[in-house]
C-alpha positions in Angstrom: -14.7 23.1 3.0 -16.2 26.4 2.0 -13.0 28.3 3.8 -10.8 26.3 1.1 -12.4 27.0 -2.1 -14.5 23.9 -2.3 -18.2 24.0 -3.5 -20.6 22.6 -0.6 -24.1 22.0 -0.7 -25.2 21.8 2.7 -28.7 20.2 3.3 -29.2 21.1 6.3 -29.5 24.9 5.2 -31.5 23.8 1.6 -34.1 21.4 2.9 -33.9 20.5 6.5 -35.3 17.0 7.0 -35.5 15.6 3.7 -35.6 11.1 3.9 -31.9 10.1 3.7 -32.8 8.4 0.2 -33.9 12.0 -1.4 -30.3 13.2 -0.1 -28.6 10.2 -1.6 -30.2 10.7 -5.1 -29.6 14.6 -5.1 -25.9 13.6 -4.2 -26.1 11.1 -7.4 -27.9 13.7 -9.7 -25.9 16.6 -8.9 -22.6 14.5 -8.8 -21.7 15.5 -5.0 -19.7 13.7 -2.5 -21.8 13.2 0.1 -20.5 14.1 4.1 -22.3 12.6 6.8 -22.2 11.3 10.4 -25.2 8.6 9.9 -24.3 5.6 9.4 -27.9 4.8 8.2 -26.4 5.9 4.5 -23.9 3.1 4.4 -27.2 0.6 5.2 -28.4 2.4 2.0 -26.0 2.2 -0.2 -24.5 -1.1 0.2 -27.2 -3.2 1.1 -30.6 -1.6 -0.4 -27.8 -0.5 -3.6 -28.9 3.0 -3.4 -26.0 3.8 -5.2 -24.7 6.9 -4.5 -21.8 9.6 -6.2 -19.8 8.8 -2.9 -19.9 9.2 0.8 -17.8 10.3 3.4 -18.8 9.3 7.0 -17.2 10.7 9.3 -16.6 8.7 13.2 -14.9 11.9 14.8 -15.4 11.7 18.7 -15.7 15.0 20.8 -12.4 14.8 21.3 -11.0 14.6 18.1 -13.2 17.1 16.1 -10.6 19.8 16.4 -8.8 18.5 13.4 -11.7 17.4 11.9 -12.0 20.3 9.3 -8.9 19.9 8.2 -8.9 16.2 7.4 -12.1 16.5 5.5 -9.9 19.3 3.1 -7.1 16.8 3.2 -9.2 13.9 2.0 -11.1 15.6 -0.6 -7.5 17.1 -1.8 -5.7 14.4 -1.9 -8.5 11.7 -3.3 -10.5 14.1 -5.4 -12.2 12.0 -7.9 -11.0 8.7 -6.1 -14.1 9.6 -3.6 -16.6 9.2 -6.7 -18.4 6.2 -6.4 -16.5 5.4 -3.0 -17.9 4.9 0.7 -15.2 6.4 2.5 -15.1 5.7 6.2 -13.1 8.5 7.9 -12.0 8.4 11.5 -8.7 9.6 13.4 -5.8 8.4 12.3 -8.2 5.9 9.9 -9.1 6.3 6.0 -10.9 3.0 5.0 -12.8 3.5 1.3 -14.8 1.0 -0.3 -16.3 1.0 -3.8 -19.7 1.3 -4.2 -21.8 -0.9 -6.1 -23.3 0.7 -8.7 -27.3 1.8 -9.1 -29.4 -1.1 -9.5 -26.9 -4.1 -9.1 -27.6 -7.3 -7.8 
């Protein structure tokens, strides 16, 4: 992402560790997209409403992640600000996206 001109946050580098709902609302406040692997975020932003400025998980198997870069660039080209308040599930071959309920809703 970096390698194509797009601005990335990692956490992993900022604040190792921090609770899934800390990276969720630093996503929210700083108006990120947030990448992931754990699907504990979709538990938290669909059914506790976490809300969330969007998520990309990504269900890339071993054998797949050689292209996985470059779908990541794709999707965030090609959707931009589609992926705002979106869950976007993002597997080979596979783009499913959802809308996320917003902050608070019942």
């Amino acid at each position: 992402m970096r390698a194509s001109g797009h601005d990335v946050v990692a956490i992993t580098e900022q604040s190792p560790g921090t609770p899934d709902r800390d990276v969720i609302d630093l996503a929210r406040r700083d108006d990120r997209i947030l990448l992931t692997e754990d699907k504990d975020f979709g538990q938290l932003v669909f059914a506790a409403l976490a809300g969330a400025a969007g998520v990309i998980l990504i269900r890339y198997p071993a054998v797949a992640r050689a292209n996985l870069a470059t779908k990541v660039v794709w999707l965030a080209e090609n959707l931009g600000d589609r992926l705002k308040a979106a869950f976007v599930t993002l597997s080979p071959g596979r783009v499913r996206v959802s809308h996320l309920p917003p902050p608070g809703a019942d």
